[in-house]
N, CA, C and O atoms as a printed pandas DataFrame, in Angstrom:
     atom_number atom_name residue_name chain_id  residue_number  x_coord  y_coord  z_coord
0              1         N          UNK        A               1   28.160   45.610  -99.098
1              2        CA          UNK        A               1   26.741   45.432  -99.322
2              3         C          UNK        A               1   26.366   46.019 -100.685
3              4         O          UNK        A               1   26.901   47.101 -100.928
4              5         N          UNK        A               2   25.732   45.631 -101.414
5              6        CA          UNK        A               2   24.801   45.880 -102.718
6              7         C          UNK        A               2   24.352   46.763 -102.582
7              8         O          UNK        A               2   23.903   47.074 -101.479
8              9         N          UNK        A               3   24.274   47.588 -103.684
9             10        CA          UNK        A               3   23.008   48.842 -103.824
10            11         C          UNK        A               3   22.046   48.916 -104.444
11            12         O          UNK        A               3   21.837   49.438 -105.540
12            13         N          UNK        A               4   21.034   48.084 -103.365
13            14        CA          UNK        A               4   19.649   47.881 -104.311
14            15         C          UNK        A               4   18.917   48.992 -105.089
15            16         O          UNK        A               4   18.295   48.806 -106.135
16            17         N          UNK        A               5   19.067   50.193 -104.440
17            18        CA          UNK        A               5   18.392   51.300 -105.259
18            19         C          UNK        A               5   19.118   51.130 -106.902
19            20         O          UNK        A               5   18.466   51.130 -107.947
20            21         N          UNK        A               6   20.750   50.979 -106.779
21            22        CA          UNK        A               6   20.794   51.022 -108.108
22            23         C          UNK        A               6   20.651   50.138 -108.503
23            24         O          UNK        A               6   20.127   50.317 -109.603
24            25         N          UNK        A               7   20.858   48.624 -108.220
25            26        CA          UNK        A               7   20.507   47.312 -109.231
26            27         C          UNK        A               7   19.203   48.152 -109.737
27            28         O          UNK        A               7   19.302   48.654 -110.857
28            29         N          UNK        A               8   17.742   48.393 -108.864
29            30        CA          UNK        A               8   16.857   48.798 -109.391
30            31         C          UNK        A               8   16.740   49.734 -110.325
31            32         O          UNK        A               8   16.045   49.594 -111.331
32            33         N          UNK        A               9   17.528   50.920 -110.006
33            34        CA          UNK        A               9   17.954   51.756 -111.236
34            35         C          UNK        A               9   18.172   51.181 -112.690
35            36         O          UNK        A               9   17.435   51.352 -113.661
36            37         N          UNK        A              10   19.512   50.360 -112.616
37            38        CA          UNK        A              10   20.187   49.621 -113.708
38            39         C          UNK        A              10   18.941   48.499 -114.542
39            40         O          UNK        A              10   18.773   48.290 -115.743
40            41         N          UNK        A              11   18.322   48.019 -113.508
41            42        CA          UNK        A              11   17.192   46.645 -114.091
42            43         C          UNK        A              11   16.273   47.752 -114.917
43            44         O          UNK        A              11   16.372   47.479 -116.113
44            45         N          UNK        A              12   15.389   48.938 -114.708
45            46        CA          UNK        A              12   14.643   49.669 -115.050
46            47         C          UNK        A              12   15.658   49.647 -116.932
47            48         O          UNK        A              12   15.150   49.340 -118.010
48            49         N          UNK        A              13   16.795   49.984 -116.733
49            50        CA          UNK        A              13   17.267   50.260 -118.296
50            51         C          UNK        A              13   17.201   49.024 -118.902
51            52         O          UNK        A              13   17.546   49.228 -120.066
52            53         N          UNK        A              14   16.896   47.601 -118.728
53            54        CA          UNK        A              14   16.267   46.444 -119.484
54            55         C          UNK        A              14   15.339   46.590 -120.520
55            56         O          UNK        A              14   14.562   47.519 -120.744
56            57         N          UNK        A              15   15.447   45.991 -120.864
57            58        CA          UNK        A              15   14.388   45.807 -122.172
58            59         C          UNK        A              15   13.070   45.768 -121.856
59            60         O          UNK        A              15   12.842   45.302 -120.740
60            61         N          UNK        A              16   12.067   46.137 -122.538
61            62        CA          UNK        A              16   10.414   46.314 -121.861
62            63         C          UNK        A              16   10.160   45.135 -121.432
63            64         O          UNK        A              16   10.197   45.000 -120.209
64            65         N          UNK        A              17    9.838   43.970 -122.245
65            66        CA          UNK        A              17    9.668   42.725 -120.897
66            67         C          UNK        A              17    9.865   42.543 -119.547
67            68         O          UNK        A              17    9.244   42.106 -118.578
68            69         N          UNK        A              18   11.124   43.111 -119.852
69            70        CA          UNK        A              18   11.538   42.610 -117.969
70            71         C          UNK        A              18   10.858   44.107 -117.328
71            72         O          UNK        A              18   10.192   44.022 -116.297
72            73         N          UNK        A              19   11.004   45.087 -117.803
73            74        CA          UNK        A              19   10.376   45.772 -116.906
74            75         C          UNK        A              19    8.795   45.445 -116.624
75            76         O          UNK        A              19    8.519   45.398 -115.425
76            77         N          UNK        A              20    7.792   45.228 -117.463
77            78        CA          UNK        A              20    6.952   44.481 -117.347
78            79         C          UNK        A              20    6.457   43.543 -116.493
79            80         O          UNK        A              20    5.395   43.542 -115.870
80            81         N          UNK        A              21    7.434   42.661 -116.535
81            82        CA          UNK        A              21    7.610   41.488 -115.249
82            83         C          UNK        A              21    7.799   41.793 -114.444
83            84         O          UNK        A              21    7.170   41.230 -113.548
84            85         N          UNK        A              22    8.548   42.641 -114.108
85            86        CA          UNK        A              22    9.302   43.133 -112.693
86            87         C          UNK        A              22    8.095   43.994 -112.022
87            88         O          UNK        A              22    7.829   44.067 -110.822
88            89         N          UNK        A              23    7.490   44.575 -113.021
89            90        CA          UNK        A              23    6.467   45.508 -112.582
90            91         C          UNK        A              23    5.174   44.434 -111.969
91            92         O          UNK        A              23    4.659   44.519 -110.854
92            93         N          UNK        A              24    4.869   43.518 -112.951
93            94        CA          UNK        A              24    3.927   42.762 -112.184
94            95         C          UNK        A              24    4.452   41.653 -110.974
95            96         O          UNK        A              24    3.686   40.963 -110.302
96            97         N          UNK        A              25    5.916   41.658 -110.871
97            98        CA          UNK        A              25    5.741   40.649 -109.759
98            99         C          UNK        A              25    6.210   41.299 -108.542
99           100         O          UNK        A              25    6.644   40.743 -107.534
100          101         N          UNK        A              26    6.000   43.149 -108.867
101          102        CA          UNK        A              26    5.835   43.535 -107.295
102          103         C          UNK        A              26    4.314   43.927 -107.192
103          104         O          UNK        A              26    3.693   44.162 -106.155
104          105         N          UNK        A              27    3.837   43.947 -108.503
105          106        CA          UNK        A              27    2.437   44.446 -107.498
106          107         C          UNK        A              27    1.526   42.853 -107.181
107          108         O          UNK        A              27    0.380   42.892 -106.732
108          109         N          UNK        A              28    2.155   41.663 -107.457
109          110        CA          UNK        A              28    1.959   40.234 -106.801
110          111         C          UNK        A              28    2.072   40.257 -105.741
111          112         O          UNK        A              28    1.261   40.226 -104.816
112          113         N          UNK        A              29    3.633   40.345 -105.821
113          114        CA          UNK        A              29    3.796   40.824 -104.432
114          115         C          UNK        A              29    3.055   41.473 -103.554
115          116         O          UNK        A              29    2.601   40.834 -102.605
116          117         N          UNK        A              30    2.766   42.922 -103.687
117          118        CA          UNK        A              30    2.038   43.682 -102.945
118          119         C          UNK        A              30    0.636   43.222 -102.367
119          120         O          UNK        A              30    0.302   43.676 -101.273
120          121         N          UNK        A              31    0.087   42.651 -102.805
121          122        CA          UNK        A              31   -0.970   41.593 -103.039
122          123         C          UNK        A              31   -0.707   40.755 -102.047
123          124         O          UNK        A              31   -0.986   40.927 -100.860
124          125         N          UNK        A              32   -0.197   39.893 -102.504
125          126        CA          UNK        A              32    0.192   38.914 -101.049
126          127         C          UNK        A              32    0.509   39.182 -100.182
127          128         O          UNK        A              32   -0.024   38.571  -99.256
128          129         N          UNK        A              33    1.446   40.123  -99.838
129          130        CA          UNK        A              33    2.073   40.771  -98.942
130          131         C          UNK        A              33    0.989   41.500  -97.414
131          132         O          UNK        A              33    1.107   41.322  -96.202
132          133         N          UNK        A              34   -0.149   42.449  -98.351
133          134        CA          UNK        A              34   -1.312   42.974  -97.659
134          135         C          UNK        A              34   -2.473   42.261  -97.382
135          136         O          UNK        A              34   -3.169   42.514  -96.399
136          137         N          UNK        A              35   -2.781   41.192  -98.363
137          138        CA          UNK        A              35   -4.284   40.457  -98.305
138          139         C          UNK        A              35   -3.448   38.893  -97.952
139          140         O          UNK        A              35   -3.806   37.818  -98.432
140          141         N          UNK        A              36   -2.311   39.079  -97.037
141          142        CA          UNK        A              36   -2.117   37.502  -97.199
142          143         C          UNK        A              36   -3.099   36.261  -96.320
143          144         O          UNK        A              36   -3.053   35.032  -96.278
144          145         N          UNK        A              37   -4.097   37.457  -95.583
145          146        CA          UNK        A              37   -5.010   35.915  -95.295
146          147         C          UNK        A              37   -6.656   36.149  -95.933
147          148         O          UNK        A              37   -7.610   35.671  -95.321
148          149         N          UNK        A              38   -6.831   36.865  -97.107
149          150        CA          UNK        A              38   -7.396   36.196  -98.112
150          151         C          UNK        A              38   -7.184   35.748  -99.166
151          152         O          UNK        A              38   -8.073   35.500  -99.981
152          153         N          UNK        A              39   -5.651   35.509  -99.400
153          154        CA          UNK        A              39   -5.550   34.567 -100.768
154          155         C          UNK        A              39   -5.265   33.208 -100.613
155          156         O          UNK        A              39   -4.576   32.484  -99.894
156          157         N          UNK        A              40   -6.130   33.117 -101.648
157          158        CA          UNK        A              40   -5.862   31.274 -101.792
158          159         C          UNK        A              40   -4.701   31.061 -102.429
159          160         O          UNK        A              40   -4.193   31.445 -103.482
160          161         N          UNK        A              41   -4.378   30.302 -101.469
161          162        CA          UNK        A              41   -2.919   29.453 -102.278
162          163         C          UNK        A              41   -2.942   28.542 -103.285
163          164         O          UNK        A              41   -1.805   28.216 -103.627
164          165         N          UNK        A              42   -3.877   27.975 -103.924
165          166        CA          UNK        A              42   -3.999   27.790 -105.070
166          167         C          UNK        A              42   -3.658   28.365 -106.076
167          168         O          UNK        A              42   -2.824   28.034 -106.919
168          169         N          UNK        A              43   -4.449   29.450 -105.998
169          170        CA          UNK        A              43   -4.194   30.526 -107.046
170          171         C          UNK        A              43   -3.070   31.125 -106.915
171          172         O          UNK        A              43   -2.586   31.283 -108.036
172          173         N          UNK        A              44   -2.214   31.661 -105.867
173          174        CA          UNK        A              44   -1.034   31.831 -105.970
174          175         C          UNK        A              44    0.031   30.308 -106.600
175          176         O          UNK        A              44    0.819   30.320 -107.546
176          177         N          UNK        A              45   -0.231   29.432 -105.919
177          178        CA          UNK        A              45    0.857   28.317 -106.700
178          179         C          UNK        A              45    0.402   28.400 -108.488
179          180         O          UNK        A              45    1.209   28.071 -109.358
180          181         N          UNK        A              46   -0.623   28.757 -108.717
181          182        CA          UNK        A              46   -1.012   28.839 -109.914
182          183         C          UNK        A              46   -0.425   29.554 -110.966
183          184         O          UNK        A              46   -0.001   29.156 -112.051
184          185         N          UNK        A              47   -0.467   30.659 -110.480
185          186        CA          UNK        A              47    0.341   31.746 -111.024
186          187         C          UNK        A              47    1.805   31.837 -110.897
187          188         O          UNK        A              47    2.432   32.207 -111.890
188          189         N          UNK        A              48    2.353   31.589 -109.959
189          190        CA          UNK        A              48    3.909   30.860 -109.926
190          191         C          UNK        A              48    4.454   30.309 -110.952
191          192         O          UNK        A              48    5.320   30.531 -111.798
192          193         N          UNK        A              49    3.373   29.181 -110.507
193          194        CA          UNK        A              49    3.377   28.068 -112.200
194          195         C          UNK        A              49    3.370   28.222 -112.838
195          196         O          UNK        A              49    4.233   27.651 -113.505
196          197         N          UNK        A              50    2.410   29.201 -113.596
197          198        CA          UNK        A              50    2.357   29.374 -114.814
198          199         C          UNK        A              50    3.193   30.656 -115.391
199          200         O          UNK        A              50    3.135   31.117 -116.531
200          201         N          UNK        A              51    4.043   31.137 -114.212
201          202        CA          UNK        A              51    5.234   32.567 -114.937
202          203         C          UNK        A              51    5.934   31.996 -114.708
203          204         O          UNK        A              51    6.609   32.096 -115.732
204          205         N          UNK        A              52    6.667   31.069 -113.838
205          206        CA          UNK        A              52    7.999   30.497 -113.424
206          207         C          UNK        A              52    9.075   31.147 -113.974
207          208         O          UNK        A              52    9.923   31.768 -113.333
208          209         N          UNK        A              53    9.020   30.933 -115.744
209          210        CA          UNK        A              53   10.043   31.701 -117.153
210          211         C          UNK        A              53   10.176   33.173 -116.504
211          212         O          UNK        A              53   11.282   33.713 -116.513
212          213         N          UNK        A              54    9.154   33.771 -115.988
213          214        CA          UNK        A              54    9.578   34.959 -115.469
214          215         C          UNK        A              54   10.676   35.134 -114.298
215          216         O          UNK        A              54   11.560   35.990 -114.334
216          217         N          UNK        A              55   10.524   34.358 -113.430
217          218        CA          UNK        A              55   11.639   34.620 -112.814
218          219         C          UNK        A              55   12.924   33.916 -113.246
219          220         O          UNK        A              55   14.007   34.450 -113.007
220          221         N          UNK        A              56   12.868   33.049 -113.709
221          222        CA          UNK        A              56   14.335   32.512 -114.624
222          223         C          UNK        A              56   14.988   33.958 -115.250
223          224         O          UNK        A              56   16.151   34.312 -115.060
224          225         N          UNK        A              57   14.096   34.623 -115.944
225          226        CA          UNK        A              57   14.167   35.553 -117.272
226          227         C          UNK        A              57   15.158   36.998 -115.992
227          228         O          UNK        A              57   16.231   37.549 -116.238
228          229         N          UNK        A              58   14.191   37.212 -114.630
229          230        CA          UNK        A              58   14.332   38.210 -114.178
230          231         C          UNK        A              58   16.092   37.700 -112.985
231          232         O          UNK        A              58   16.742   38.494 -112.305
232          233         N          UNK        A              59   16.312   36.424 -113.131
233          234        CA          UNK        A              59   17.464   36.017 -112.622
234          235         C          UNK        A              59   18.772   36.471 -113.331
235          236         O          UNK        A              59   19.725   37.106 -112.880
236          237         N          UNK        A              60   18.569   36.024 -114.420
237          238        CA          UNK        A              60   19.575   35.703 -115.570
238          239         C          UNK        A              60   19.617   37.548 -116.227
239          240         O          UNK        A              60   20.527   37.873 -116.989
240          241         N          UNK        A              61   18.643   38.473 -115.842
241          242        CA          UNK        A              61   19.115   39.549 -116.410
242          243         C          UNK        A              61   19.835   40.071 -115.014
243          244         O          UNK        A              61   20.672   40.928 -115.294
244          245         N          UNK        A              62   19.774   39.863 -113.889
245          246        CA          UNK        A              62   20.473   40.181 -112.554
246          247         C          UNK        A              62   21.921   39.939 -112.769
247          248         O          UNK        A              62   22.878   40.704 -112.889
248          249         N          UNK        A              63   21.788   38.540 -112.782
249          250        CA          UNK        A              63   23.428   37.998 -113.118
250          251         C          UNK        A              63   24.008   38.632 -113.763
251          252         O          UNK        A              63   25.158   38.960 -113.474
252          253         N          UNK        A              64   23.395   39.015 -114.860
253          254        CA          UNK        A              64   23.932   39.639 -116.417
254          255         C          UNK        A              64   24.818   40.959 -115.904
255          256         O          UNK        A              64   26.028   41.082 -116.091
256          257         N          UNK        A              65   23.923   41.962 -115.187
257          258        CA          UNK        A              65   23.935   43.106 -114.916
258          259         C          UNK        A              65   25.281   43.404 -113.613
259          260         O          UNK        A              65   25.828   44.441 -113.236
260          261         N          UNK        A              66   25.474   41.661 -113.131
261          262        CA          UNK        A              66   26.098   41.945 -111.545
262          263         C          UNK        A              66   27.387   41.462 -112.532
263          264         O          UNK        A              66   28.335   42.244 -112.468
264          265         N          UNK        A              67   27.555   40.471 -113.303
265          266        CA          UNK        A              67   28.678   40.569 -114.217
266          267         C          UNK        A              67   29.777   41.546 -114.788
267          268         O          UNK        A              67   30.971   41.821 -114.672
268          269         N          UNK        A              68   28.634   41.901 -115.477
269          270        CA          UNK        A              68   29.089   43.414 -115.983
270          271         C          UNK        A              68   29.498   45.068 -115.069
271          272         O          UNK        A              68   30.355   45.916 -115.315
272          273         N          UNK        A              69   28.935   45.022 -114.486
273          274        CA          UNK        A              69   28.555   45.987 -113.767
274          275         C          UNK        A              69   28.700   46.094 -112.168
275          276         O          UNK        A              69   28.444   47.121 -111.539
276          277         N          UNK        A              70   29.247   44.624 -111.478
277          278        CA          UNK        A              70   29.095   44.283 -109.950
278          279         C          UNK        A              70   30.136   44.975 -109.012
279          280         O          UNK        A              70   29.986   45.218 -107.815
280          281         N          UNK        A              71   31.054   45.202 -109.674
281          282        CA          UNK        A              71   31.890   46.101 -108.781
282          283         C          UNK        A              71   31.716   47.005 -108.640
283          284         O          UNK        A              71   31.971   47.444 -107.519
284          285         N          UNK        A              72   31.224   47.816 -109.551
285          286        CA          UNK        A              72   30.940   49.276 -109.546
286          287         C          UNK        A              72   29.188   49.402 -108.752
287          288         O          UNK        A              72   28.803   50.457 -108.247
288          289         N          UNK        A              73   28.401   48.243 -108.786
289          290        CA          UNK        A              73   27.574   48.554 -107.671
290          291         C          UNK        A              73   27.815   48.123 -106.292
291          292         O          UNK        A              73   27.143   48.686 -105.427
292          293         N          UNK        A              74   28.697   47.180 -105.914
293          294        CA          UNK        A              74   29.486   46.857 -104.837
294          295         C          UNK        A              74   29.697   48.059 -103.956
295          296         O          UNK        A              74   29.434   48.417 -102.808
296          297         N          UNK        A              75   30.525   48.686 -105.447
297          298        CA          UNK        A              75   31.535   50.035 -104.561
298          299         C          UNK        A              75   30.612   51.343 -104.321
299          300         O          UNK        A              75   31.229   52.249 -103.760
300          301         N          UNK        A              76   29.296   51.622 -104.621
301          302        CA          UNK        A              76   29.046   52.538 -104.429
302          303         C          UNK        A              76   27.727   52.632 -103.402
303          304         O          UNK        A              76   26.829   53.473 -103.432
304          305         N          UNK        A              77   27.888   51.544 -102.517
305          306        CA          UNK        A              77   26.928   51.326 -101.670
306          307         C          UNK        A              77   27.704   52.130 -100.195
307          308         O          UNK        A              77   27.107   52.154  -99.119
């Protein structure tokens, strides 16, 4: 099993963008998560839409990181 604490650890040493992103698409998250029956789904597909690049961006630095780095977070779970 993965060690999400450290992927999270490791993602935090990214470049400010992604922390940025990462930062706003948990407090999206959080958002939806607590008020999920007052948001309009509009506005959520909206916003999806219009970051999409963000999660491409926040994929491709995962991969990057599980590349480099995947055994040694593998092994220390």
């Amino acid at each position: 099993m993965v060690d999400k604490t450290l992927i999270l650890r490791k993602l935090a040493e990214l470049d400010l963008y992604l922390r940025q992103v990462t930062a706003k698409m948990a407090k999206f998250r959080n958002i939806v998560v607590h008020h999920y029956g007052g948001i309009d789904a509009e506005i959520v597909v909206g916003i999806l839409k219009k970051n999409l690049g963000d999660f491409s961006a926040f994929e491709a630095s995962i991969l990057s990181l599980l590349e480099r780095e995947g055994d040694h977070i593998v092994a220390s779970s």
